[in-house]
C-alpha positions as CSV (number, residue, x, y, z in Angstrom):
1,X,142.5,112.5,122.9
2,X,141.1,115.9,122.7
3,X,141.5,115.7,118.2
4,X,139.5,112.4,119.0
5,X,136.6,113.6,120.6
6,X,136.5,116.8,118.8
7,X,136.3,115.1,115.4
8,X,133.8,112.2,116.7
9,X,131.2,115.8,117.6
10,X,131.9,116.7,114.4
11,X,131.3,113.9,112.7
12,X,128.4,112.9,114.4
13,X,126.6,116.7,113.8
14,X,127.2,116.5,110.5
15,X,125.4,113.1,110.2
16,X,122.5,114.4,112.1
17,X,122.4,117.6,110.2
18,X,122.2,115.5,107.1
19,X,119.3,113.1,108.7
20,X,116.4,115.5,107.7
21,X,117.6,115.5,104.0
22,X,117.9,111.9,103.8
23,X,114.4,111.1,105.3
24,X,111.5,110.7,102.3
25,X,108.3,112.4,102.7
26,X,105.2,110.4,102.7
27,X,103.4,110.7,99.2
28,X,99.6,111.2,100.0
29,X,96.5,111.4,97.9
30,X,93.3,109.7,95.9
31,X,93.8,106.7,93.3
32,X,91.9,104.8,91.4
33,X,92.6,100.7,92.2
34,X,93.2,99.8,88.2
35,X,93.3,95.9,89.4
36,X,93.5,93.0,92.4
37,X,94.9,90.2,91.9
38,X,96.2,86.9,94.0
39,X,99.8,85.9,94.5
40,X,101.2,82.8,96.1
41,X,99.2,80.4,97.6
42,X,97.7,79.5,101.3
43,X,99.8,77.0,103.2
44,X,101.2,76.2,106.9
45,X,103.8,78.9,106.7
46,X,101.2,81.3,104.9
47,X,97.7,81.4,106.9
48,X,96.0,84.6,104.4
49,X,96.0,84.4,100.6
50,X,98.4,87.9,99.5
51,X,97.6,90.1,96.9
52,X,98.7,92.3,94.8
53,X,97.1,95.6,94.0
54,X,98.0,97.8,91.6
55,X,97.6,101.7,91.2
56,X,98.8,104.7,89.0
57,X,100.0,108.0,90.7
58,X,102.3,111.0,90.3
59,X,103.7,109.6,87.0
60,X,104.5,106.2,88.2
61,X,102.8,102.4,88.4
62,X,102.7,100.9,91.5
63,X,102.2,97.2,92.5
64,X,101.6,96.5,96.2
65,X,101.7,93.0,97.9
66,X,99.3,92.4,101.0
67,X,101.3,90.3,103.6
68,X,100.4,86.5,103.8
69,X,100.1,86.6,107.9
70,X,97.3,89.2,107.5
71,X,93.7,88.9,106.6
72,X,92.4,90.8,103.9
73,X,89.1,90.7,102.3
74,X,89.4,91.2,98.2
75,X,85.4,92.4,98.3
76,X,86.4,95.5,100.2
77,X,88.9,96.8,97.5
78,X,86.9,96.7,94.2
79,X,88.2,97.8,91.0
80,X,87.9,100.7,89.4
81,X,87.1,102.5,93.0
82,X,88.7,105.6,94.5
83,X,90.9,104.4,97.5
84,X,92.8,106.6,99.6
85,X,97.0,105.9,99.7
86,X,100.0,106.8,101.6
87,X,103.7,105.9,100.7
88,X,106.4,105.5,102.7
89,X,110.0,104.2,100.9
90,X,109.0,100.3,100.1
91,X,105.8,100.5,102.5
92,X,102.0,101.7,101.4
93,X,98.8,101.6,103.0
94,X,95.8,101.7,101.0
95,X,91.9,102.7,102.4
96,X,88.9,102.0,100.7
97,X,85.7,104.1,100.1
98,X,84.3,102.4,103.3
99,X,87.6,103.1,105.3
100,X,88.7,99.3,105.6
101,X,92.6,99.7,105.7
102,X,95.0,97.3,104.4
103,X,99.3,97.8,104.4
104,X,101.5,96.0,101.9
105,X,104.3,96.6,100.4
106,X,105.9,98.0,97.1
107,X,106.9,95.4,95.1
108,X,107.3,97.3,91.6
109,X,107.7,100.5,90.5
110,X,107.2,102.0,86.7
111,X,107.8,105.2,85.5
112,X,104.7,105.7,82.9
113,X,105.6,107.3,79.9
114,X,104.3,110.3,78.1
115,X,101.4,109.8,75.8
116,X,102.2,111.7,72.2
C-alpha cells in the first residue's frame, strides 16, 4: 500500500514539475494584415460570415479563421494596416489600429523561407 502511494506522489510531482515546460508562451507583437478574405458561407447553422486573415511574423505565415457565431466587421481590419496580435497554441487574437478586437483561430502555418 505504502510502494503505491509513494510512487502515485512521485509520479504526480514529476508531472507537475514538468507542467511549466510543457506550457507555450504567448507570442506578442505588431503585424502588418497582408490580406482578408471570406470563407464559407452564411446559413442557419452559421449566423456571421468567417474570415480568414492572414499575417507574417517571427519567420512564419499565419492564416487565422474568425468564428461563424461571431460578428466581425471586414471594414475595421483593412489591409496593409499595422494590427496588434497575440498567439496562444491554435488560438490568436488580432486588434486593429482603432482597438476593435477580434479572436480566430490558426488554421495554417508556413515556415517562410530565406530570401538569397
Amino acid at each position: 500500500m505504502r510502494t503505491r502511494t509513494a510512487t502515485a506522489v512521485l509520479a504526480l510531482s514529476g508531472l507537475l514539475a514538468t507542467l511549466p515546460v510543457l506550457a507555450a508562451e504567448k507570442l506578442k507583437g505588431s503585424v502588418s494584415l497582408k490580406d482578408l478574405q471570406t470563407t464559407g458561407m452564411k446559413d442557419k447553422s452559421h449566423k456571421h460570415q468567417a474570415y480568414d486573415l492572414f499575417f507574417e511574423t517571427q519567420g512564419k505565415s499565419y492564416t487565422c479563421r474568425t468564428d461563424s457565431d461571431k460578428s466581425v466587421n471586414a471594414t475595421d481590419f483593412v489591409v496593409g494596416t499595422t494590427l496588434r496580435y497575440e498567439i496562444d497554441g491554435d488560438k490568436a487574437n488580432l486588434w486593429s489600429p482603432q482597438n476593435k478586437k477580434v479572436g480566430c483561430k490558426i488554421v495554417r502555418v508556413e515556415a517562410l523561407s530565406n530570401p538569397m
